[in-house]
C-alpha positions as CSV (number, residue, x, y, z in Angstrom):
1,X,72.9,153.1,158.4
2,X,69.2,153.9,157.6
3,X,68.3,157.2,157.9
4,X,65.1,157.5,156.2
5,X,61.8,155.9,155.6
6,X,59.1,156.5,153.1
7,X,56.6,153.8,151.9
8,X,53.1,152.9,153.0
9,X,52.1,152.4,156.6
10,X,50.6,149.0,156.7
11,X,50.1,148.3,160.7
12,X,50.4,150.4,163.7
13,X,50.6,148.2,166.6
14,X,51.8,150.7,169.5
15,X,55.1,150.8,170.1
16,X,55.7,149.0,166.8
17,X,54.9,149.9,163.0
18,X,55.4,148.2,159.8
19,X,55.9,150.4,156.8
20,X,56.3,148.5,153.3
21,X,58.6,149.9,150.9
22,X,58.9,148.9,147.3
23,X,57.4,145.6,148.4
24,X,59.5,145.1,151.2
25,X,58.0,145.5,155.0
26,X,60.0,147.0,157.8
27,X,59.2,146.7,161.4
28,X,59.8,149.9,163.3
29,X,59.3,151.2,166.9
30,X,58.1,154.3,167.4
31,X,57.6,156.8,170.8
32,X,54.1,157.9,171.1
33,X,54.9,160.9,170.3
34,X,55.2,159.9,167.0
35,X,52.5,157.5,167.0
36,X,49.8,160.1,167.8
37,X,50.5,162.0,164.7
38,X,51.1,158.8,162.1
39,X,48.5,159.0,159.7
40,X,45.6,156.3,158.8
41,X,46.3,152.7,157.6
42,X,47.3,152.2,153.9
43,X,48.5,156.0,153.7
44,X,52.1,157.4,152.8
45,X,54.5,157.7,155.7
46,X,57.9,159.3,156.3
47,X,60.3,158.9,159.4
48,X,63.6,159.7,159.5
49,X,65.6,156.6,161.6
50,X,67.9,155.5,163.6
51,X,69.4,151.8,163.6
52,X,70.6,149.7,166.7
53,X,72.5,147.2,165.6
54,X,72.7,144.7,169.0
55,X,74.6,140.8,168.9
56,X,71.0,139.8,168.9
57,X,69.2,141.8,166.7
58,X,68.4,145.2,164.2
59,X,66.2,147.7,165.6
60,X,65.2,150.2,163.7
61,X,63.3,153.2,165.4
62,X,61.0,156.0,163.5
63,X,60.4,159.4,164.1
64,X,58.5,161.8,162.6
65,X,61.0,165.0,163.5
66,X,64.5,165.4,163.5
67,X,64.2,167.1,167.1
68,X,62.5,163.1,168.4
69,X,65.5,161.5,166.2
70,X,68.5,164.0,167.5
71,X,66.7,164.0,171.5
72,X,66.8,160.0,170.4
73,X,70.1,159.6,170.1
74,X,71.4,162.0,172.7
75,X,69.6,160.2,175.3
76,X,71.0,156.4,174.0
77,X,74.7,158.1,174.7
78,X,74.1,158.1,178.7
79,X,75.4,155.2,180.4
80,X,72.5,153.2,181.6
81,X,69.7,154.7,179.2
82,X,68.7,151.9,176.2
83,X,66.9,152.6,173.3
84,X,64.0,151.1,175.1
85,X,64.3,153.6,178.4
86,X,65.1,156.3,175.3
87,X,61.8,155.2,173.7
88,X,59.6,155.4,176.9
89,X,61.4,159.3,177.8
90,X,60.2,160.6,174.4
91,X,56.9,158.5,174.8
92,X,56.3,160.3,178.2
93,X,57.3,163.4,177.4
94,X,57.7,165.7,173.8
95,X,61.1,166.6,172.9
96,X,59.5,171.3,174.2
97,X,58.6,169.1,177.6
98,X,61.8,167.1,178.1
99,X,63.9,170.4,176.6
100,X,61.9,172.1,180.2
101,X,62.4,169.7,182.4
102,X,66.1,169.7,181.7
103,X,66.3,173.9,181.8
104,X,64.5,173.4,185.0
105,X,66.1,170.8,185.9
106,X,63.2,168.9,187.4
107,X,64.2,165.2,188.2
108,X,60.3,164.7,189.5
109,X,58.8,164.9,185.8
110,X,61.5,162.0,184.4
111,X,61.3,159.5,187.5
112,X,57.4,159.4,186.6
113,X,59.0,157.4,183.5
114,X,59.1,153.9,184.1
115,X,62.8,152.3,184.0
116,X,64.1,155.8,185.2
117,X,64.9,156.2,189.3
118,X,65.9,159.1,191.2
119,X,69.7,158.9,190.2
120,X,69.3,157.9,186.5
121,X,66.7,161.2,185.9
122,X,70.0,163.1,187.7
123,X,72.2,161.9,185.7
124,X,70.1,162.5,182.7
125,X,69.2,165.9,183.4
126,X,73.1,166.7,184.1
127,X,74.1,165.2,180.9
128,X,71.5,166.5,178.7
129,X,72.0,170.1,179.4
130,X,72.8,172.2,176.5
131,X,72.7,169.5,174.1
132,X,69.0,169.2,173.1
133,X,67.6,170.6,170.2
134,X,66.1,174.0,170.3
135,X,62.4,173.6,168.8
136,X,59.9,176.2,167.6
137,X,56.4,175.2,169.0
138,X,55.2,173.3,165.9
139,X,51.3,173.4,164.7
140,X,49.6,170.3,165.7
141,X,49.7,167.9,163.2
142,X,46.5,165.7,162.8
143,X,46.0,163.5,165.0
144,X,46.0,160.9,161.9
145,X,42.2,160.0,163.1
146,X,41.6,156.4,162.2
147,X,38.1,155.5,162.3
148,X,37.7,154.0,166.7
149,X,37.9,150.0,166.7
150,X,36.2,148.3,168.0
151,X,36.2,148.9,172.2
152,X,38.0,145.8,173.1
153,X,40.2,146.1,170.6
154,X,41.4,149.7,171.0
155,X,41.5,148.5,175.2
156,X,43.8,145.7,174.4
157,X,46.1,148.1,172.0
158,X,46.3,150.3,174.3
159,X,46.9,148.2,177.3
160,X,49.6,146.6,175.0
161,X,51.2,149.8,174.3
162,X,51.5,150.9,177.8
163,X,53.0,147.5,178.8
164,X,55.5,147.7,176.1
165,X,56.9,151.5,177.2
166,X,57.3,149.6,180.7
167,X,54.6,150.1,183.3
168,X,53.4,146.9,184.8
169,X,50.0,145.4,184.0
170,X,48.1,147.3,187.4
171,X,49.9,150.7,186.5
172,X,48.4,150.2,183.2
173,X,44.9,149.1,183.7
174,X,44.7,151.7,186.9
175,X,45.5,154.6,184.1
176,X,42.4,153.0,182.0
177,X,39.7,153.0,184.5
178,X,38.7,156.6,183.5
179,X,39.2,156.3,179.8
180,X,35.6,156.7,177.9
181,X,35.1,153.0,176.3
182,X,34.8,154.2,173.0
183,X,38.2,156.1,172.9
184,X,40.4,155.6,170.0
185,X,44.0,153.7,170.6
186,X,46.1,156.9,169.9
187,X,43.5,159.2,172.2
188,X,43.7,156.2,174.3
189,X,47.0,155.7,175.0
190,X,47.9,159.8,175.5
191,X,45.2,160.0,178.0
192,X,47.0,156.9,179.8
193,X,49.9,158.2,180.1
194,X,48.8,161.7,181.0
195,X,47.0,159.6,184.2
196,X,50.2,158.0,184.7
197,X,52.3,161.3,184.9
198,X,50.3,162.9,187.3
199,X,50.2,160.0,189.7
């Protein structure tokens, strides 16, 4: 199993990384959570990993905390959540915000989550209580600022991104209508989501 990787990060293409190490590149997925803090192009990286190994393929996902990686892998235990779904609940919400929902036990902020419907945000509130981990707020990292690409480049990253964590193509462009057109993709792609959540 890998369980940790440190190299350069060579491409961020939301949900999806590629970190070489030692000469060797290695694809990774990553929840936005993570992606909002990676830092610029060409710059050291660490995430600590988990690997799926499928009849089809090796996925290996990155996170930048042990509290993404351990909320990670306690949600891929209950029946009917993927690593996908698991990729899109940590994308939508941080591990403090999922941690509330599930003390509060408020199945309205997980259906908001796409590939999640009334009964499978039941279930997952029921099976996740008491077993996530207990974080301190942690300082903001940076926000890894790369320099804003060019407009219709960071619009097509970001409508990528959101496509890939599930929402469908008018979901996706709806949440971008408000978005200032020189946003950066990271920016971008929070501010996205945070229209998404609310509607």
């Amino acid at each position: 199993m890998i369980g940790r990787i440190a190299g350069i990060l060579l491409e961020k293409n939301p949900p999806q990384i590629l970190i070489d190490v030692g000469g060797v590149g290695y694809e990774l997925e990553v929840p936005m959570s993570t992606f909002y803090n990676l830092p610029n192009l060409g710059e050291p990286v660490v995430l600590v990993t988990h690997l799926v190994v499928r009849e089809d393929a090796h996925l290996l996902f990155g996170f930048l905390t042990e509290p993404e990686r351990a909320t990670f892998r306690q949600l891929i235990k209950i029946s009917g959540i993927g690593a996908r779904i698991a990729l899109a609940v940590l994308s939508g919400l941080s591990v403090s915000e999922l941690a509330q929902a599930v003390a509060l036990q408020e199945a309205g902020r997980i259906v908001k989550i796409p590939g999640i419907g009334k009964k499978t945000a039941e279930r997952l509130l029921l099976e996740l209580k008491g077993k996530l981990p207990t974080i301190a707020p942690a300082a903001k990292l940076g926000a890894g600022g790369t320099a804003p690409l060019a407009a219709q480049d960071a619009a097509s990253d970001i409508l990528n991104a959101l496509l890939a964590l599930g929402y469908n193509e008018r979901e996706a462009l709806g949440a971008m209508q408000g978005l200032p057109p020189d946003i950066g993709v990271a920016e971008g792609i929070r501010a996205a989501l945070k229209a998404l959540a609310k509607g």
